[in-house]
C-alpha positions as a printed NumPy array, in Angstrom:
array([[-20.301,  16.553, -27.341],
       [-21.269,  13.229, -25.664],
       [-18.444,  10.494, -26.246],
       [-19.773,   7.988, -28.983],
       [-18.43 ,   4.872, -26.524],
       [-18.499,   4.735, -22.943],
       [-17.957,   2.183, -20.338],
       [-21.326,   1.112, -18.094],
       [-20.599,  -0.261, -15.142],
       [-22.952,  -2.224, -12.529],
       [-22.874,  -2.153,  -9.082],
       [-25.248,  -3.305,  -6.58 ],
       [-25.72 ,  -0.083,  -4.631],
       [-22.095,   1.106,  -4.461],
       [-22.247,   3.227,  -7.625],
       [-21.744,   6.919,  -6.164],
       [-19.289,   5.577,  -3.329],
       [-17.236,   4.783,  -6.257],
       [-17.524,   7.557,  -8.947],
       [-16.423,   9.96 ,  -5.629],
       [-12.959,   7.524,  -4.915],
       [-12.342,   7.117,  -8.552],
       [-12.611,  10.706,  -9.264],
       [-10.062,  11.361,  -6.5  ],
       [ -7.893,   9.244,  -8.389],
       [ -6.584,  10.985, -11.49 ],
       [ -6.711,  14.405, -12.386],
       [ -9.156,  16.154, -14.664],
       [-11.506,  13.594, -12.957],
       [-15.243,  14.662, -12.206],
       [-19.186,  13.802, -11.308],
       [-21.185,  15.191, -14.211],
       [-24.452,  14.243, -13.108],
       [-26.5  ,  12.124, -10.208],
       [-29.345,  10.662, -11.279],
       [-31.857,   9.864,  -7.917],
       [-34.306,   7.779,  -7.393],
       [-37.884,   8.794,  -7.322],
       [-40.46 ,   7.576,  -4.993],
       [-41.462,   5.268,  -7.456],
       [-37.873,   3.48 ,  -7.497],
       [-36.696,   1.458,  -8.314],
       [-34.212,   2.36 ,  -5.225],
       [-35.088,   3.972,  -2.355],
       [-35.987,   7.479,  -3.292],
       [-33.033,  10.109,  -2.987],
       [-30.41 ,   7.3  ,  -3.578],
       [-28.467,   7.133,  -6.896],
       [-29.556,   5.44 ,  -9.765],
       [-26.987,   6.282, -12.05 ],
       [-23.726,   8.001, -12.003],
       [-22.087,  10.071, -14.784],
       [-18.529,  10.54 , -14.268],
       [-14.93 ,  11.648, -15.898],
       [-12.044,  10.009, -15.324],
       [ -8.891,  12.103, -17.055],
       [-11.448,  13.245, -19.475],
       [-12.682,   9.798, -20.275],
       [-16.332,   9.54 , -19.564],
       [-18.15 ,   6.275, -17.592],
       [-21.561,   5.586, -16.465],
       [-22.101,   3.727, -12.984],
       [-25.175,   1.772, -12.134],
       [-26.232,   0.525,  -8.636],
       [-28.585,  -2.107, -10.584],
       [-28.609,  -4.363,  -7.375],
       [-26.666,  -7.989,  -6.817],
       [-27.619,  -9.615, -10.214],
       [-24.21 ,  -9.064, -11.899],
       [-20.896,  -8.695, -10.635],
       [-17.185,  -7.692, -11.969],
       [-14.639, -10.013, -13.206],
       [-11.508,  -9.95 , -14.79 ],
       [-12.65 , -10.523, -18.205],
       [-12.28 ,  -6.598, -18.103],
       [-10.179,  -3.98 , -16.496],
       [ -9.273,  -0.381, -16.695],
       [ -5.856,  -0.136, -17.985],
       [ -3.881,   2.987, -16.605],
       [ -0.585,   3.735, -18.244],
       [  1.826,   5.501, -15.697],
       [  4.62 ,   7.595, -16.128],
       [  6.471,   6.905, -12.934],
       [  7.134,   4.322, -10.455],
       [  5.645,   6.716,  -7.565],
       [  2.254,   7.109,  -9.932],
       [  2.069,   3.65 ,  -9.718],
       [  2.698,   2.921,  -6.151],
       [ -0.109,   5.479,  -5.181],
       [ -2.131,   4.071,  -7.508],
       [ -1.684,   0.615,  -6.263],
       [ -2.009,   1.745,  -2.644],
       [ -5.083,   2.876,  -3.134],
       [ -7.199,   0.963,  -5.504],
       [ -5.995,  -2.265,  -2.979],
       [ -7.196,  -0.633,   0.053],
       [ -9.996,  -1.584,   2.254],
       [-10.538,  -4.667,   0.328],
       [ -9.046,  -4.537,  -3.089],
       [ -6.76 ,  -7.405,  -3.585],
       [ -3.381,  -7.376,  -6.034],
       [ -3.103,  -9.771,  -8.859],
       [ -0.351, -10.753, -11.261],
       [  1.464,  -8.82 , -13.814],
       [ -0.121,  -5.253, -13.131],
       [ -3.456,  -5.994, -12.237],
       [ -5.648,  -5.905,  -9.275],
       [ -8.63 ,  -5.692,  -8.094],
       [-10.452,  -2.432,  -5.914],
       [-12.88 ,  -2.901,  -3.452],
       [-16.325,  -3.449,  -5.754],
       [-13.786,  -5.95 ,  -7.73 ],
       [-13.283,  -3.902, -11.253],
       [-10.136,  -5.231, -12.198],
       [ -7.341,  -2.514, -12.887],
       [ -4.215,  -2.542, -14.994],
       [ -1.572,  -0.147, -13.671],
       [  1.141,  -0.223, -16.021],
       [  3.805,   1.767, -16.678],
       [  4.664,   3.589, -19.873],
       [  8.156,   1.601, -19.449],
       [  6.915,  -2.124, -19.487],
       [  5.589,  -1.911, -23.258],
       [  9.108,  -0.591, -24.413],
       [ 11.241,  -3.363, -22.37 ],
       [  8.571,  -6.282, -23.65 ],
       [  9.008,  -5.14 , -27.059],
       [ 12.713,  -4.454, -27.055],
       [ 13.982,  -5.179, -31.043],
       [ 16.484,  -7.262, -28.746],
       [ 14.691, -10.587, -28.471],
       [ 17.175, -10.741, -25.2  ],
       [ 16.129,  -7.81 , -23.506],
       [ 12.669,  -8.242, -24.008],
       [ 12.516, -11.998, -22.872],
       [ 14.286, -11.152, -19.608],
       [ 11.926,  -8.291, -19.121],
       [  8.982, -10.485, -19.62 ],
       [ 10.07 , -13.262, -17.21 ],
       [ 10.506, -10.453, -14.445],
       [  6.933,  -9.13 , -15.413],
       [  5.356, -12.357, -15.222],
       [  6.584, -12.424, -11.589],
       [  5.966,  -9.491, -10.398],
       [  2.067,  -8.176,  -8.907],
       [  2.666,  -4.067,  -9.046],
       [  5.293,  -3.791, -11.932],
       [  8.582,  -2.486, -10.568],
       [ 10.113,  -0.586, -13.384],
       [ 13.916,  -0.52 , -11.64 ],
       [ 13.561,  -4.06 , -11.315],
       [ 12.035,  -4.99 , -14.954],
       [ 14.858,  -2.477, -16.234],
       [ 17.547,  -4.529, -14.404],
       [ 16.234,  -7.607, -15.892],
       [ 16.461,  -6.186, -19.796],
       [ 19.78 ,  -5.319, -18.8  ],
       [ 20.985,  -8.303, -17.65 ]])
């Protein structure tokens, strides 16, 4: 069954590049399908067009559509992780070869989609019933760029 929703994403020409590094990403990641450019276009014929792809089961469409439109932080992909090491790898490589890190848990990769990788911890220590905890937590997210969970954890603590 084809997923009611899916996220569409343009690129200029960079749209298979990407499906293949994302998929490496996460597990349960895959292509599904390649659609190529004829000789009638509106690419060069044998390129992509469009890119269907899984990411941990959730399904995405890439488009290299050309320069008309680019990424911004208005939206991001939001990856909850369950461990400090998850999100260091993460982080490692969605900045590499030209991504750049943000604030607070996001960055951007090297096509500049904004990311948010964020562990499953920071929601619990921001929401803490103690108003305490969860203030000191938040200060030490806000200034952090990868979220260090010791560190926020410290911080609830006091």
């Amino acid at each position: 069954m084809t997923q009611k929703i899916r996220t569409y994403l343009w690129f200029d020409n960079q749209a298979e590049e990407a499906a293949v590094f994302y998929t490496s990403l996460f597990a349960g990641s895959r292509i599904v399908h390649v659609q190529r450019n004829g000789e009638a276009g509106p690419g060069p014929a044998g390129t992509a067009m469009l890119v269907e792809f899984e990411l941990a089961g959730q399904s995405f469409l890439a488009l290299n559509g050309g320069p008309h439109f680019t990424f911004n932080e208005a939206v991001s992909l939001y990856v909850t992780c369950e461990t400090q090491e998850e999100v260091d790898e993460l982080w490692a490589k969605l900045t590499a070869d030209g991504g750049e890190e943000s604030q607070c848990g996001w960055l951007k990769d090297r096509w500049g989609l904004s990311w948010q990788i964020v562990p499953s911890r920071l929601p619990e220590l921001i929401t803490d019933p103690d108003p305490d905890r969860a203030g000191r937590a938040m200060k030490a997210m806000l200034g952090m760029r990868k979220i260090d969970i010791r560190a926020l954890e410290a911080a609830a603590a006091g």
